[in-house]
C-alpha positions as CSV (number, residue, x, y, z in Angstrom):
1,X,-3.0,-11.1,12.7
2,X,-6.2,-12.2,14.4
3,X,-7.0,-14.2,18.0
4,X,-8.7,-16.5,19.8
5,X,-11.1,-15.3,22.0
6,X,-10.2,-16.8,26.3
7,X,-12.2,-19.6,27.2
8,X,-13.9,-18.6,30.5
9,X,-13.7,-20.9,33.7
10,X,-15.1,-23.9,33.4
11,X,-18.4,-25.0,35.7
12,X,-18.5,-28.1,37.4
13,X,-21.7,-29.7,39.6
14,X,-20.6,-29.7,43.4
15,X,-21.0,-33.6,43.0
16,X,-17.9,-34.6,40.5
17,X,-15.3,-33.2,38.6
18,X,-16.5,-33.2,36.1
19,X,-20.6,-33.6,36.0
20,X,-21.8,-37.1,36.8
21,X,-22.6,-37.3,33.1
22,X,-18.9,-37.7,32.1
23,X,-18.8,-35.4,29.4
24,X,-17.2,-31.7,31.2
25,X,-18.5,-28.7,30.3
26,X,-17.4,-26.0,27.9
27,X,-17.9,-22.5,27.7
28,X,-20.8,-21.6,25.1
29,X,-18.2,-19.5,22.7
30,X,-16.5,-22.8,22.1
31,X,-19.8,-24.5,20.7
32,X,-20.3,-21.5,18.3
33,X,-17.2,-21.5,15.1
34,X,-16.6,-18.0,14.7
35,X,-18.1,-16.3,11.8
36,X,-15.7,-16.3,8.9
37,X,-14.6,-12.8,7.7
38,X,-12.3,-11.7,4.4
39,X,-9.0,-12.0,4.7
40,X,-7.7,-8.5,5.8
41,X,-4.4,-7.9,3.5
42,X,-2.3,-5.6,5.9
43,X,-3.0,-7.1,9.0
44,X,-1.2,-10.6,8.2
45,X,2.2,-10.0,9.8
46,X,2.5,-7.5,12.1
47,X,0.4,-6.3,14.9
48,X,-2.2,-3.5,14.5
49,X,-3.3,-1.7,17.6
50,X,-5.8,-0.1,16.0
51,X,-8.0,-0.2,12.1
52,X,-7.5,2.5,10.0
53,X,-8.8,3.1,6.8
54,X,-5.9,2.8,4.9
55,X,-6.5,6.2,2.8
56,X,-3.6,9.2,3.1
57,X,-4.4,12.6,3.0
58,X,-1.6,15.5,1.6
59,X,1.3,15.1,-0.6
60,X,3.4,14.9,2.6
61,X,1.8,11.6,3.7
62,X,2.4,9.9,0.5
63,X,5.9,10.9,0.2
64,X,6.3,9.2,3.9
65,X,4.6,6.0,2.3
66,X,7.0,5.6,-0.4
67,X,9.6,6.4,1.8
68,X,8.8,3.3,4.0
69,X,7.9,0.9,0.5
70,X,11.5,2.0,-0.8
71,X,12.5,0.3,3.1
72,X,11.1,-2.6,2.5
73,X,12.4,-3.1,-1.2
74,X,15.4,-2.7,0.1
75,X,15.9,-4.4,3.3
76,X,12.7,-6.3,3.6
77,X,12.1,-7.3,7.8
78,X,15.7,-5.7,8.8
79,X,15.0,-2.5,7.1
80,X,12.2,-2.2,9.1
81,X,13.5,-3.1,12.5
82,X,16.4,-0.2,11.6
83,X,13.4,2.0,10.6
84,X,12.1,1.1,13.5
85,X,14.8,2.0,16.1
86,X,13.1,3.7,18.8
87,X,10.1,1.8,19.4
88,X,7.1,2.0,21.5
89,X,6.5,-0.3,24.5
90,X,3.9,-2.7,23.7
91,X,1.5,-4.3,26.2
92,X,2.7,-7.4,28.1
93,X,1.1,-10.1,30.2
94,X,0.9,-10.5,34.0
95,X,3.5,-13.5,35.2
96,X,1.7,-16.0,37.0
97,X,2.5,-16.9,40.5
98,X,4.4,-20.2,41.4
99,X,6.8,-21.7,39.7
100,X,8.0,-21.2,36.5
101,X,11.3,-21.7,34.1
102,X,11.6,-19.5,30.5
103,X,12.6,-21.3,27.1
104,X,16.6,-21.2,27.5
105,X,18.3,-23.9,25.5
106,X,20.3,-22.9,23.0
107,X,19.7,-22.3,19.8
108,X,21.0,-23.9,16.1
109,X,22.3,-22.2,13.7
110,X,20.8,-19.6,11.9
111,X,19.5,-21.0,9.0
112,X,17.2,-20.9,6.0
113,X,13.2,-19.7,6.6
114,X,14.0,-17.8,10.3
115,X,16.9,-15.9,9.1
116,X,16.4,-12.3,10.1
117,X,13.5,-13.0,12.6
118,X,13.8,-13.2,16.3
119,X,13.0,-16.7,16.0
120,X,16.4,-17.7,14.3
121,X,17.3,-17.0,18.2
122,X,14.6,-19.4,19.7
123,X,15.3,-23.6,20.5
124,X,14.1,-25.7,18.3
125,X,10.7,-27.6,18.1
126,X,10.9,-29.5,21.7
127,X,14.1,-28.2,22.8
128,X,12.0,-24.8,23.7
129,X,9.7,-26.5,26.3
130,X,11.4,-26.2,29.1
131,X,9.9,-27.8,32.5
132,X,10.6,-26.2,36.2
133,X,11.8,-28.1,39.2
134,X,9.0,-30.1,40.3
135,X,8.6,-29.2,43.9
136,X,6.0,-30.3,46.7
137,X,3.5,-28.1,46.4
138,X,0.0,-27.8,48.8
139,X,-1.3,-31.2,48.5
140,X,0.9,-32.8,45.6
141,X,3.3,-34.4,46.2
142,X,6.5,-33.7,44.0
143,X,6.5,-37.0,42.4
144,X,2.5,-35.9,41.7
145,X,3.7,-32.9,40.5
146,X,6.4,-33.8,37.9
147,X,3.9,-36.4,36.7
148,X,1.0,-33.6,36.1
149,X,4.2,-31.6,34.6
150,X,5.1,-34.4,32.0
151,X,2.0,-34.8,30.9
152,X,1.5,-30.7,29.9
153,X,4.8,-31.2,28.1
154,X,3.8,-34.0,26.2
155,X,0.5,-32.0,25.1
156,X,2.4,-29.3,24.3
157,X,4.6,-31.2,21.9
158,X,1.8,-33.2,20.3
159,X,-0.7,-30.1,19.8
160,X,1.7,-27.9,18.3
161,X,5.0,-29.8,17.1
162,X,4.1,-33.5,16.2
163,X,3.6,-33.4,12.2
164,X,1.6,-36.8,12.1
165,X,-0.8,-34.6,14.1
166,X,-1.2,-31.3,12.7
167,X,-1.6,-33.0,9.2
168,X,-3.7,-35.0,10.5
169,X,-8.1,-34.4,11.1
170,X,-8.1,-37.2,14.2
171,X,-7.4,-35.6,17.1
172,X,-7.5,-39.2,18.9
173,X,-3.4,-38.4,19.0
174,X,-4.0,-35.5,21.8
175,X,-7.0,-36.5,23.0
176,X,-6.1,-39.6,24.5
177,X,-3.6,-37.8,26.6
178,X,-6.3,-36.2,28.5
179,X,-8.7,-37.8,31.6
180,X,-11.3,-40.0,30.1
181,X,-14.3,-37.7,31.6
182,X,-12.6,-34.4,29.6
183,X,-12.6,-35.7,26.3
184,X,-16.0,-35.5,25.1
185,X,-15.7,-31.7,25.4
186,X,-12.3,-31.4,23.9
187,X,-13.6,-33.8,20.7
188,X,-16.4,-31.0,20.1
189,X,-13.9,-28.5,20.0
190,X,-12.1,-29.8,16.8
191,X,-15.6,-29.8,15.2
192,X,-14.9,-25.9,14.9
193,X,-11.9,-23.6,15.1
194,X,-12.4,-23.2,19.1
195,X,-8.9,-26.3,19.3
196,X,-6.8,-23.3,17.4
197,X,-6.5,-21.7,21.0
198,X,-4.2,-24.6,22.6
199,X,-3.5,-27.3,18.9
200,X,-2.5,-26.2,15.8
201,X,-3.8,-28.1,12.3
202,X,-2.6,-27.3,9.0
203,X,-4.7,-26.3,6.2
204,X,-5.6,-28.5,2.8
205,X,-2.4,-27.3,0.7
206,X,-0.3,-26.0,3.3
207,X,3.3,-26.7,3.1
208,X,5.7,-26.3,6.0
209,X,9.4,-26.9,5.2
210,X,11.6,-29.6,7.0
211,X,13.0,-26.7,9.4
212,X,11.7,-27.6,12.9
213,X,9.2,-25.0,14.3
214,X,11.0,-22.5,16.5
215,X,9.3,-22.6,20.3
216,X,10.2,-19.9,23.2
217,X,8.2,-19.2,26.4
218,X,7.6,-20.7,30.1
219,X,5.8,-23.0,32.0
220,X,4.7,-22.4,35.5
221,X,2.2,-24.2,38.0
222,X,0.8,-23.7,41.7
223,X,-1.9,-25.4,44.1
224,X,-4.8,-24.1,44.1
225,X,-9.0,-25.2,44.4
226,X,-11.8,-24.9,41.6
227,X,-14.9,-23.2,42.2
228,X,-16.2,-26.9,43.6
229,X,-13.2,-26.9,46.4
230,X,-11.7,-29.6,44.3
231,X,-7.8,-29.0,44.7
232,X,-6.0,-28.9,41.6
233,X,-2.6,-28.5,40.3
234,X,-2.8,-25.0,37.7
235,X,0.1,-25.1,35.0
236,X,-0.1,-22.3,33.2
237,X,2.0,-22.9,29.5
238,X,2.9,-19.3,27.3
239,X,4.5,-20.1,24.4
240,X,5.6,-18.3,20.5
241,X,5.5,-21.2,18.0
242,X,7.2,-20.1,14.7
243,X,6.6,-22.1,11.5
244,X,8.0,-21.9,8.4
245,X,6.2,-22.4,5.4
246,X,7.4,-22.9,1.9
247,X,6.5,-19.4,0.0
248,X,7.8,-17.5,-3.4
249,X,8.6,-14.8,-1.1
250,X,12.0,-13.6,-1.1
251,X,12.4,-11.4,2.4
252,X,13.4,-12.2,5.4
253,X,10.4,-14.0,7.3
254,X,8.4,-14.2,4.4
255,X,7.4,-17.4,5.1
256,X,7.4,-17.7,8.9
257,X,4.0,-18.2,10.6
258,X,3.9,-16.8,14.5
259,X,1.1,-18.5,16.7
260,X,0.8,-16.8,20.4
261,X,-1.0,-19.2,23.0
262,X,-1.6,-19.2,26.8
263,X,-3.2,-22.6,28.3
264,X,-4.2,-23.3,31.5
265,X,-4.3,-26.9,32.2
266,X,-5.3,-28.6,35.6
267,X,-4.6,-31.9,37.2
268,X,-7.2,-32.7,40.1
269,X,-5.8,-34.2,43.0
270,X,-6.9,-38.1,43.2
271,X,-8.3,-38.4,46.2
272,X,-10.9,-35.5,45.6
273,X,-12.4,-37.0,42.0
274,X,-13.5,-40.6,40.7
275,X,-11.5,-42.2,38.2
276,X,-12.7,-41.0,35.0
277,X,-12.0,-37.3,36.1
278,X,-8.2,-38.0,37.1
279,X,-5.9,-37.0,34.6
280,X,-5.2,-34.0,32.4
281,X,-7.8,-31.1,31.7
282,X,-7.8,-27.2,29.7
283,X,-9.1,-24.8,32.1
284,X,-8.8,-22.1,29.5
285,X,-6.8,-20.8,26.4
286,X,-6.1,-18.4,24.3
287,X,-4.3,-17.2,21.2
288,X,-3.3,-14.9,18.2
289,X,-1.3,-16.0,14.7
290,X,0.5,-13.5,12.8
291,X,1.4,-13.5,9.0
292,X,-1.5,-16.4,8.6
293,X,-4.2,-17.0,5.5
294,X,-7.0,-15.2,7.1
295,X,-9.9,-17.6,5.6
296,X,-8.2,-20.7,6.8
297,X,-7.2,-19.2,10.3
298,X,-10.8,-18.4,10.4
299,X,-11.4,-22.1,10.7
300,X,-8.9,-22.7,12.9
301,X,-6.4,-24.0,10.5
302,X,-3.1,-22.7,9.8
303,X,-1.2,-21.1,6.4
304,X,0.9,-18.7,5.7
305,X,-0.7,-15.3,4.1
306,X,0.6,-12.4,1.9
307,X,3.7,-11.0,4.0
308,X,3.3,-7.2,4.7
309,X,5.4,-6.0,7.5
310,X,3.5,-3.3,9.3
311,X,3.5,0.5,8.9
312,X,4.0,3.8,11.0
313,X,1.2,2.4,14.0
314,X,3.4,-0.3,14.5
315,X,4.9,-0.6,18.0
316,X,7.5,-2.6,17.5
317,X,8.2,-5.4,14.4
318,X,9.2,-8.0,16.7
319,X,6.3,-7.9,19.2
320,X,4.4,-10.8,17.6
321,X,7.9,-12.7,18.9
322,X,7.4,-11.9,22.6
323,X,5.8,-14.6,24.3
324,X,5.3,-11.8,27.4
325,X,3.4,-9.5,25.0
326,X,-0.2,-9.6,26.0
327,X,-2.6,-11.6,23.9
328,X,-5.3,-8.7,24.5
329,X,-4.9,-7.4,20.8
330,X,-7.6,-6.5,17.8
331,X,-8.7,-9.0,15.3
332,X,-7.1,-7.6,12.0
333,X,-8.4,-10.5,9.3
């Protein structure tokens, strides 16, 4: 399991929204690909809350490790959630104020890859994006906001469901979705792994199976004004997207894929911006996978890795399922 690290706020000239130029501005750890490390084999699946060395010391401690293996064997992902009765809370995120609606249609079927996971329990693909009553709201309007509203949802479904795009390397798909002025910046980002925080692109040789991606979380917006006094609409989108991918595996979850994001987007009010700068922007994201290929997540490209399902440190085995767990968590690839 590795992350993303937050983009910061964004700076904008008092003059425009963005700078005069038209291209935005992005935070420098966006311009910079993060350094590509080797692929850490027990930190793939489950959360660790902290390295350890991996080395056991007394004949006590390796008769509790082949205790736990012989769990595994056995009952794979469900032996360890009954090993795991009695968990540990687990850090979770702050709700943001305004608005908001969780995830809540219902879900298919369990069936095939998911069986056994807490996703078998999540909507499927768009069915999980769930938008809240557009109300009037400072300065927008409520037709204004279920506009700005529409057009987060449609992002969301293109960045992370639509398979034209995630096998695809043009991002033209999303982009275009965005104002003209915010594109430039959002075009760079695909030229590293800094677009894994809010889109999702699948490795060369990747294989995801028919199943639609399982999707829970919440959307939520307010008014509020950037550090220019421009007023903007906030929508804040935290979502769990769970993929399955074809694998030899034969346990439960084997071949499911977690991805953990929080976006803010913003939509300026018109009357405060020129044209170019009305429309769609990212203010910020952020994000963690679970159970992924640690080289290729390193590029910002997503496949599955070798399952291992945690150990003793382990909170809890479903906490990479939570979309309220916080995204504060160590870099294990």
């Amino acid at each position: 399991m590795t992350y993303h690290p937050p983009t910061p706020e964004p700076r904008r000239p008092d003059q425009a929204y963005p700078p005069a130029d038209g291209l935005g501005t992005v935070p420098d750890w966006l311009r910079q690909p993060a350094v590509a490390a080797e692929p850490d084999r027990s930190g793939r699946w489950r959360i660790r809350l902290s390295h350890h060395s991996g080395r056991l010391i007394g004949g006590v401690a390796a008769l509790l490790v082949l205790a736990f293996f012989g769990l595994v064997v056995t009952g794979g992902y469900l032996g360890v959630q009954r090993w795991a009765a009695t968990p540990t809370a687990y850090p979770t995120i702050s709700q943001p104020v305004g608005e908001q609606v969780l995830s809540s249609a219902s879900p298919p079927p369990a069936a095939g890859a998911f069986d056994g996971t807490p996703a078998a329990h999540f909507p499927e693909g768009a069915a999980g994006i769930a938008l809240p009553a557009a109300k009037r709201t400072g300065p927008f309007t409520e037709k204004q906001v279920a506009a700005a509203l529409t057009k987060v949802r449609k992002a969301l479904v293109t960045s992370r469901l639509d398979r034209r795009f995630i096998t695809s390397k043009d991002p033209d798909r999303l982009l275009r979705q965005f104002a003209p002025d915010a594109r430039a910046d959002l075009r760079e980002d695909f030229t590293s792994d800094a677009f894994a925080t809010y889109a999702t692109r699948l490795a060369p040789g990747a294989r995801i199976t028919t199943d639609q991606p399982r999707v829970k979380g919440r959307i939520s917006y307010r008014a509020t004004k950037d550090a220019q006094g421009i007023r903007i609409l906030e929508i804040t989108s935290n979502f769990v997207w769970a993929y399955a991918f074809r694998t030899s595996g034969g346990l439960p979850g084997d071949g499911v894929v977690v991805v953990h994001d929080t976006v803010v987007w913003s939509v300026p009010h018109p009357g405060d911006v020129r044209s170019g700068s009305n429309g769609l922007w990212i203010e910020k994201s952020d994000s963690y996978g679970s159970n992924i290929d640690c080289a290729a997540f390193d590029k910002g490209l997503l496949d599955v890795g070798s399952p291992t399902f945690g150990g003793p440190e382990d909170p809890d085995p479903d906490a990479v399922f939570d979309p309220d767990r916080t995204l504060d968590v160590p870099d294990t690839c």
